[in-house]
N, C-alpha and C positions, 0 to 999 in steps of 0.2 A: 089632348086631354087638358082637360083644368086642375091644376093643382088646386090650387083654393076648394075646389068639390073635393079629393081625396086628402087632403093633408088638413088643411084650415079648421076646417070648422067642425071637427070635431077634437082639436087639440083646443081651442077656446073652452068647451066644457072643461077638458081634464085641467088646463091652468088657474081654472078659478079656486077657491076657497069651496069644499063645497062640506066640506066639514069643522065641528067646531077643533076637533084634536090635529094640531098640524102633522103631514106627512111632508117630512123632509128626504130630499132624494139628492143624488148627489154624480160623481163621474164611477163610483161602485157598480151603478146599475144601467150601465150602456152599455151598447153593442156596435164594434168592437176595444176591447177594456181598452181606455190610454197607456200609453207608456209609461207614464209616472204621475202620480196625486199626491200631492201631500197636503193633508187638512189640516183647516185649521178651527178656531175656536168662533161660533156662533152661525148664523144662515143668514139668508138675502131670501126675503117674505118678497114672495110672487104676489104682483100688483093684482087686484082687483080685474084689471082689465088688460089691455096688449102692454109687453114690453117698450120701452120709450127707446132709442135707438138714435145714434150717431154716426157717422164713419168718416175717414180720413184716410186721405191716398189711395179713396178708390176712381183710380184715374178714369175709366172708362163705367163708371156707373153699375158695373156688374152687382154687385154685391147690393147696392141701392137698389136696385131694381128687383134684385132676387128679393130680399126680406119687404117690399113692396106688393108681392103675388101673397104675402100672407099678414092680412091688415088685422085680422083678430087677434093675432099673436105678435107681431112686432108693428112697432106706429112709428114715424119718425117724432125726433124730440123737438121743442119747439127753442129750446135752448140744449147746446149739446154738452154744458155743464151739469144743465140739469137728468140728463139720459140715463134710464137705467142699465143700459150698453152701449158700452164706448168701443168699435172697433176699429181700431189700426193699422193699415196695412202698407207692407214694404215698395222697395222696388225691387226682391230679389226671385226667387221662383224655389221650389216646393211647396209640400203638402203639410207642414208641419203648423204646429199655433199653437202657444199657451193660453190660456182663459183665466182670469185670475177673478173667482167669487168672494166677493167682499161682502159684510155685512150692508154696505150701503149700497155698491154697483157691481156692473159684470164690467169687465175690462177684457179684452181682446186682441191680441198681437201676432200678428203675423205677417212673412215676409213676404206674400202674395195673395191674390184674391183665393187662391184653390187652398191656403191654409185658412183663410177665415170662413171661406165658405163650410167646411169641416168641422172650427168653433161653433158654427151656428147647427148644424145638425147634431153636436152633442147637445148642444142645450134644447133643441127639438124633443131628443127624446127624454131628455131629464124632465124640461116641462111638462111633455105629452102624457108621462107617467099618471096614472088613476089618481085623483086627489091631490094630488101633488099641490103643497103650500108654502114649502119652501126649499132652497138650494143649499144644501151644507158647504158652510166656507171652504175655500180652500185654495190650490195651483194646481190646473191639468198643463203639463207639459207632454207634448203629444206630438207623433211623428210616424208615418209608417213604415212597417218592416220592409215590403216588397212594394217596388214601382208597377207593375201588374197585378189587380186582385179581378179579377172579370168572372161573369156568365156568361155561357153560350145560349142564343135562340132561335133553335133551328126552329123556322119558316117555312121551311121547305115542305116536311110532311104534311103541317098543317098549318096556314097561312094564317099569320095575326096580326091585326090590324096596327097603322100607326100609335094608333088613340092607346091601345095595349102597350104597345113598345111605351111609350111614354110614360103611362102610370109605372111602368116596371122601372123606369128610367129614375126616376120617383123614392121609389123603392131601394134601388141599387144607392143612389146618394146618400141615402138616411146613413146606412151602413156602411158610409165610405168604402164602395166598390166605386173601382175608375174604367175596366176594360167592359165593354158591349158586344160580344163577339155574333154578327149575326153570319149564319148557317143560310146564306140565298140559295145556296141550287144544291139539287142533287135529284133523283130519278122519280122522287117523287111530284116535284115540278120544280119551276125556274122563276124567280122572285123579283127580278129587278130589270127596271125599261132599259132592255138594250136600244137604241135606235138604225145602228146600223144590221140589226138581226134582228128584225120585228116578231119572225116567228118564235121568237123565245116568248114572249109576253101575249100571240093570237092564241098559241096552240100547247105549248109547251107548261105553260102555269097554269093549265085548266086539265080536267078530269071528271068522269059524267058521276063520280062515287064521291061524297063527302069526306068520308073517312079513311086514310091508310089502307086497313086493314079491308074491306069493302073492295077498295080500288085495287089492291093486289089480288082480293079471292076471285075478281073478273077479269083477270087478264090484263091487268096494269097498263091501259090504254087511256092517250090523254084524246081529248076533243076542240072542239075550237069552239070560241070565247061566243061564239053566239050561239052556241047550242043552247038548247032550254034546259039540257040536264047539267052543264056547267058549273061548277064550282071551285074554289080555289082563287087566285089573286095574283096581284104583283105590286111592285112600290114605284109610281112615277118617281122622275128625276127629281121632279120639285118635293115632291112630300119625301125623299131620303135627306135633302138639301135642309128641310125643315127640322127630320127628324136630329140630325145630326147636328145646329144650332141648338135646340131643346136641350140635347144633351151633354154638350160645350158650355153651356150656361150653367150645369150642374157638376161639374169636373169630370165626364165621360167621354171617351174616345170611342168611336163607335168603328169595330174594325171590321170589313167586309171581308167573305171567304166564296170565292169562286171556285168548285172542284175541279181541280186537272188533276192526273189524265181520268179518273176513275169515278164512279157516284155520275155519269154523265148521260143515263139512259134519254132521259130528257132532251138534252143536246144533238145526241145521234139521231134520236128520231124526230126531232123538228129540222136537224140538216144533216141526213142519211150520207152526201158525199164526203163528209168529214169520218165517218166511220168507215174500221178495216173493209166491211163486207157491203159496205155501198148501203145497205138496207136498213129500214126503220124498224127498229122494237127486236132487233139481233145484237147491236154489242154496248156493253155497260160505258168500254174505256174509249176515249178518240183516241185515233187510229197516230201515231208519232213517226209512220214513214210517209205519210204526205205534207207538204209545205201549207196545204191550205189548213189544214190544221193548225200550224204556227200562226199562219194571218188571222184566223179566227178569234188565237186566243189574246194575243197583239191587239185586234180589234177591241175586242170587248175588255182586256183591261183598260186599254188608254181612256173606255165612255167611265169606268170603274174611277179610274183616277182621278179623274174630272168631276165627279162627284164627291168625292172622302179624300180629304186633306190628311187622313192617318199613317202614321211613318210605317207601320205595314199593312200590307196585302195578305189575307191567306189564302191560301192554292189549293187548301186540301193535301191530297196525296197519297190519300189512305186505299186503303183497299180495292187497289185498282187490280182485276181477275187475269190482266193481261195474257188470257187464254186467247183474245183475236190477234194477237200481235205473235205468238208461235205461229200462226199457218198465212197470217197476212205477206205477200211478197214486197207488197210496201216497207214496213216492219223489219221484216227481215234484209233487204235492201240497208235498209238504213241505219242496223248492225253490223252489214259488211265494211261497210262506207264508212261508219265512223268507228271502227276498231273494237269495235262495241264485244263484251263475252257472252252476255245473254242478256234477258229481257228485262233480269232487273238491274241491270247497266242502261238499258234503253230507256227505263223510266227516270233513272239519274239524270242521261245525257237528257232528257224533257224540262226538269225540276232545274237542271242549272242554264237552258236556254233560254225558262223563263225567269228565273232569277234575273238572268244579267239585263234582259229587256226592264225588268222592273228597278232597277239597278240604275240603267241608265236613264229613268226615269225620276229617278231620286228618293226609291222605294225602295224597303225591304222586303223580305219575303217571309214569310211564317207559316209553316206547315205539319202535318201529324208525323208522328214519328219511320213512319213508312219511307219520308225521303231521307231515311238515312241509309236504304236499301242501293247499293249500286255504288255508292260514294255520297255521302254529303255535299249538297252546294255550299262553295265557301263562305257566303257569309248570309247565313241558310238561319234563322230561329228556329227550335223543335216544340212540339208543342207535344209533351207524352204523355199517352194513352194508355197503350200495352205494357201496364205496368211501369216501373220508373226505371229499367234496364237503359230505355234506348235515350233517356232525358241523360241520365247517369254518364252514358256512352258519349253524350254530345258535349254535356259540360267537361268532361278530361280533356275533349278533344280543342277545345275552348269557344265552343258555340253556344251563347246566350238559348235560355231554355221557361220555359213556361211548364210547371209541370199539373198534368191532370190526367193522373191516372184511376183507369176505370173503377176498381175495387176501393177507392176512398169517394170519388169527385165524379162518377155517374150518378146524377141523381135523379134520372129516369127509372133506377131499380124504386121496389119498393123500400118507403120507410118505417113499415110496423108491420105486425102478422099479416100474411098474405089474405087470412078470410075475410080479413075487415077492409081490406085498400081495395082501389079500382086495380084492373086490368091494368098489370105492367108488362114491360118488355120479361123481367123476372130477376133474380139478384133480390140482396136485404144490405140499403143502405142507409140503417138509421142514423140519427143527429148523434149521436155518440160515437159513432164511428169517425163520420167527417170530420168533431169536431177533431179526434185522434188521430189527424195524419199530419204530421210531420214531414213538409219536402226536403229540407236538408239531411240526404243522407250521410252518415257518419262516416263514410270511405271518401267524402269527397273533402279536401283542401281547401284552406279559406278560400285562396284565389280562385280554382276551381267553384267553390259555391259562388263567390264573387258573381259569375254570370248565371246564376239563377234569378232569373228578375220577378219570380212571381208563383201564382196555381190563378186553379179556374175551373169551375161547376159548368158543365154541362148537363144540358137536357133533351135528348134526342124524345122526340115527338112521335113518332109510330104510332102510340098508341095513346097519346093526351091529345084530343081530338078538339077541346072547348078550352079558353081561357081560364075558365075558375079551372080546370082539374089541372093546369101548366103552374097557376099561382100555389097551388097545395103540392106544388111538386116542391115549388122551389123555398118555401120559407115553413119552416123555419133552419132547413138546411143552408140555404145561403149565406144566413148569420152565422156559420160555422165557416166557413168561406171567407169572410168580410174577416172575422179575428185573428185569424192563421195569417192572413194577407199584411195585419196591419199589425197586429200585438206580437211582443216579445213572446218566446216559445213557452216560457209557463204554462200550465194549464189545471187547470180544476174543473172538472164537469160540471160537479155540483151547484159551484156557482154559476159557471155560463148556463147551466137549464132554469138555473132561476131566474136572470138575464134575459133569457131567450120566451121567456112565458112572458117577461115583461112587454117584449118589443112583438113577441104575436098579438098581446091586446092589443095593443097600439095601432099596429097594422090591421086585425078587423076592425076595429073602430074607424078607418081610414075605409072602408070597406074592400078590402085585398081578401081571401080565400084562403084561410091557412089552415095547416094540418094541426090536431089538434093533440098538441104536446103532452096536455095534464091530464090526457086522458090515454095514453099510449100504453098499450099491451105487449110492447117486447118481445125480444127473440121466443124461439120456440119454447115450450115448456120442457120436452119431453129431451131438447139437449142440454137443460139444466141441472138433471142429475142423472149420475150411470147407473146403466140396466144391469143386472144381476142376474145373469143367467148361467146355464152350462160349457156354453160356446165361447167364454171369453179364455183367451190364449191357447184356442184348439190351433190346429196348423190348417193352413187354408190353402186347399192346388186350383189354381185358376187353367178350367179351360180358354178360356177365352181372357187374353190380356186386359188391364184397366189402361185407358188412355195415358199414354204419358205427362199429360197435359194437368188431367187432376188424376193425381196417383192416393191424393190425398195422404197416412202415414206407411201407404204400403201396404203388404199382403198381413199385415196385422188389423188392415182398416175397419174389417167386416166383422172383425171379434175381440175388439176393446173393450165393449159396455160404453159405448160413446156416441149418441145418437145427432147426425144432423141440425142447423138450425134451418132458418128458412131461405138458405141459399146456397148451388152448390158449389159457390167459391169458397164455402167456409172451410177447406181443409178437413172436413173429415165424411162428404158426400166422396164418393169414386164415382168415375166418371165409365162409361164404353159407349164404343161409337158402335150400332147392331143389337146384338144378344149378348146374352151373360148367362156365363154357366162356371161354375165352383164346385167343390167338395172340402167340404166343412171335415176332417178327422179329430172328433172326440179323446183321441190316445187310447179308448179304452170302450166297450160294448156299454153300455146303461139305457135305462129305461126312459124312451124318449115320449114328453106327452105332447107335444107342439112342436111346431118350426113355424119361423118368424121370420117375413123381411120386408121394409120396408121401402117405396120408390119413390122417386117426385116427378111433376108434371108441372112442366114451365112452356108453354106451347109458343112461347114469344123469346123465347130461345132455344129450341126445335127438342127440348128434354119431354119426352114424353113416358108414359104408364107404359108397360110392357102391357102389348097383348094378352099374355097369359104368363103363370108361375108355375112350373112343376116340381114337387117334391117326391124326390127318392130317398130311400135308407137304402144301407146294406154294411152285414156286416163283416166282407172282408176288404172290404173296396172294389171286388171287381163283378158283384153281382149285386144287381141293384133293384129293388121292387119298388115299382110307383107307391107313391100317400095318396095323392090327388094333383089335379088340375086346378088354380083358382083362375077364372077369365075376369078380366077388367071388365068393370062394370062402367066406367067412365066415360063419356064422350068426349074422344079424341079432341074434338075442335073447343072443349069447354075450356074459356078463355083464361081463367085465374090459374094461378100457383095451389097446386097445394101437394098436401103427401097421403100418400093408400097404403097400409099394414094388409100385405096377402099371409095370411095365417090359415094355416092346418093344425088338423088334429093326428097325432101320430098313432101313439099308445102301443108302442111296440117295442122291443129290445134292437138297438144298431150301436154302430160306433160310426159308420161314415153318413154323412146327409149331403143328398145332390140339390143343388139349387137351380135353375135353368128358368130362364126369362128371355120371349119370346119380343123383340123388340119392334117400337113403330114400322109401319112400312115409309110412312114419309121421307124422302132421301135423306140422308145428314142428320138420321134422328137420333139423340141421344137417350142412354139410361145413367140414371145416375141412383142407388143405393146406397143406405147410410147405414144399415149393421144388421146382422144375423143374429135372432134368437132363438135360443133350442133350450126347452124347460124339460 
């Protein structure tokens, strides 16, 4: 990609004078806040045309070259007394730089190129700013909190091109994000030229379905690269070699994740004898009681190595079914032999014998929180997901940790009402939430925090099929990512949303896809005030238990007056895996004219509409006459989030009311229900 096409020229309009009333902008209104401003008296009147530009001790040109790809905005000066940016730079390393705006020049200091580089994209977006005519004096002294701030981009489900990676690359700079986490393989297909396993890149990276979703409803079979129905990709050695230069040019580390043992459907069935059962398109995980297994994955990191100079690797590690590894006699074998207790000791003994391979390569390893199942490898990174238990768990135990758990830092859930967004996986992850998460938890010890080096937004791809609907995933959430990462823990919404409106224009003006903030519709309505009915603090007998998983506040859940938002992590959906049946006890016989209850349908996390609702009364509790049947009117397969009220009409005298919901047949199908009314 050309930067000059997405950054340049359209920051050349916004730096001009284009009004008579000057608008001064200042280090207030960037994204993420600096660490310290103090202003001062008068502004620095943005030229007419490019900034004039100097630099000293930039030994290798970097820095010259980068403000070179943007001639509209920055010019070299022809004397560098005369320049209206003078940048400075050390011989020591970090990310830090003061900027110091004068009425007459910018001044620039820092002690490496990756802190001036930094300088210059504050002042990006300070210029980039609508009208923007001049800079309020002042001193940004600036530094970041965490040495990790990264996205993930998983490729896998649906392959994006270099040209993509790079505008995003682009993107990720402006906002001082440094980690690139890309997501190569997993069962969706396999992303990167192995050489010595070709069939990863003929057969394994192609599929006859464009879409995810498409390609699993026909039996999640891949095809080979010259079929006509083919689609999907992979990244030669030379175009990751490129990519990964691009991105070193802008202070980005691009780090590769290869799944072992789990996420490897792809693997198995492009080389069936690595899996437990020999056969293709039968097991997720490789198979860890055969040795060829080990050479394989030996194999294909050392081509991995050889391409990303990144101090780690990650392995994945997650959710591996290791249901073939119970009846494999390989498997099993190879827990006798090595003392092994079970099989999430077996995945252990995997994770630390590729650790040490990697290890002895002069790599570290970084993987989801999963290998911390069995025993931790000892000098293992965690990277967590399921919540910040197992991050939490890693850092006491003193293993460096990257935290990205799902209920703050999924940002594949949607981010505003489910009616208005595309087809998400499901979850409600708006930018106020992100911007509210806090990784240093309060139990943990400086020292203990000490090895927190970071967070990190992910975006698993299932169901963002196109580039523009990946870009509207990720911004203006990532700005909420970028400041966590880099600013001190303060926070004010208010301002960062006004910030973050700022740097959306900015970015569609660069032409990037963003979600559109100033017009966001917000949680649900109907969980914003409580319902008022006769059911609240009835006692409530559950046939059928609520998951333990979302218990939500208990057997009080369903008769609060507290309705759902639009996700049902939010602590007051209940959860049941099947049917759901209740009895509602009023305390006392009254005149009942309705019964109420409401369910959600998230089909991309397997929560669906109950089949049908029946309602019973009765008034001693143990004889019970039907109301009615209401049957879902929904189609099961219809793709969005949303919520169905099954309401009856009673009009009769009870004291108990049965509720009974007749659940998906789909296996693993959820119901989740957010509260009972009875008027």
């Amino acid at each position: 990609m050309n930067l000059k096409k997405t950054l340049v020229s359209t920051i050349l309009a916004s730096t001009l004078s284009l009004s008579a009333s000057a608008l001064t902008v200042g280090a207030a209104d960037i994204i993420p806040r600096p660490t310290e401003f103090t202003q001062s008296k008068g502004s620095f009147a943005l030229p007419a045309g490019a900034l004039t530009f100097a630099v000293k001790g930039d030994s290798d040109g970097r820095i010259a070259n980068y403000l070179s790809l943007l001639p509209e905005t920055f010019t070299p000066a022809e004397k560098p007394s005369k320049a209206d940016l003078m940048i400075e730079i050390g011989k020591g390393t970090g990310e830090n730089y003061t900027l110091d705006i004068t009425q007459r020049r910018i001044n620039v200091k820092a002690p490496s190129a990756a802190g001036a580089f930094y300088a210059i994209q504050s002042l990006i977006q300070m210029t980039g700013t609508k009208d923007a005519t001049e800079l309020q004096a002042g001193r940004i002294t600036d530094t970041p909190r965490f040495p990790h701030r990264g996205l993930l981009f998983d490729v896998s489900r649906h392959f994006r091109s270099a040209d993509f990676l790079k505008k995003q690359i682009d993107a990720m700079a402006l906002m001082k994000l440094n980690k690139l986490h890309l997501h190569f393989t997993d069962a969706a297909g396999w992303r990167m030229e192995i050489e010595k396993y070709p069939r990863l890149t003929e057969f394994a990276a192609w599929r006859p379905q464009a879409t995810w979703q498409d390609w699993c409803d026909n039996g999640a079979r891949y095809c080979e690269k010259t079929d006509g129905r083919a689609t999907g990709g992979y990244y030669t050695k030379q175009e990751l070699r490129d990519l990964i230069d691009y991105a070193a040019k802008r202070n980005i580390t691009v780090i590769p994740e290869i799944e072992i043992p789990g996420h490897s459907k792809e693997v198995t069935s492009a080389y069936p004898e690595i899996s437990c059962s020999g056969l293709p398109y039968v097991d997720e995980d490789l198979c860890i009681g055969k040795e060829e297994t080990f050479r394989f994955i030996e194999n294909v990191l050392d081509e991995v190595i050889d391409v990303f100079p990144s101090a780690y690797i990650h392995i994945g590690g997650d959710e591996a079914s290791k249901g073939g590894w119970r009846k494999c006699p390989d498997c099993q074998a190879r827990i006798k032999t090595e003392g092994l207790k079970d099989v999430d000791e077996l995945q252990s003994y995997a994770i630390h014998r590729v650790e040490k391979y990697l290890n002895s390569k002069g790599r570290d390893i970084i993987g989801w929180d999963e290998i911390l199942e069995g025993g931790l490898a000892p000098n293992a990174t965690v990277m967590s997901w399921r919540g910040t238990e197992g991050g939490i768990t890693a850092l006491k135990s003193g293993h460096k940790v990257v935290m990205t758990p799902g209920e703050f830092c999924y940002i594949d859930y949607t981010q505003d009402a489910a009616f208005k967004e595309p087809v998400s996986i499901g979850g409600f992850t708006p930018l106020k939430k992100v911007y509210s998460y806090e990784p240093v938890d309060p139990s943990l010890t400086p020292q203990e925090a000490s090895n927190l080096i970071g967070l990190q937004a992910n975006l698993w791809a299932e169901y963002i099929p196109t580039d523009s609907h990946a870009e509207y995933m990720y911004y203006p959430r990532a700005f909420a990512i970028a400041e966590i990462g880099w600013s001190t823990p303060e926070k004010n919404y208010d301002d960062f949303h006004r910030r973050a409106l700022a740097l959306n224009t900015l970015l569609d003006s660069m032409g990037y896809t963003t979600f559109d903030l100033a017009n966001e519709y917000g949680e649900r309505r109907e969980s914003l005030t409580p319902v008022v009915n006769s059911a609240i603090g009835a006692k409530v007998e559950y046939t059928t238990p609520y998951h333990s998983k979302y218990p939500a506040a208990g057997n009080s859940t369903l008769v609060d007056g507290l309705r759902g938002g639009w996700t049902y992590g939010d602590k007051r959906w209940q959860g049941f895996l099947g049917d759901f049946e209740a009895i509602v006890d009023l305390g006392k016989s009254a005149y009942i004219h309705s019964v109420a209850a409401t369910f959600m349908h998230a089909p991309g996390a397997w929560v669906h509409l109950p089949q049908n609702v029946e309602i019973e009364i009765s008034s001693d509790g143990k004889v019970f006459t039907p109301v009615e049947t209401i049957w879902s009117d929904v189609d099961p397969l219809y793709p969005k989030i949303m919520m169905k009220n099954f309401a009856v009409a009673a009009n009769a005298n009870a004291r108990y009311v049965k509720i009974k919901a007749k659940g998906h047949d789909r296996p693993g199908a959820w119901l989740f229900i957010d509260e009972i009314v009875i008027n």
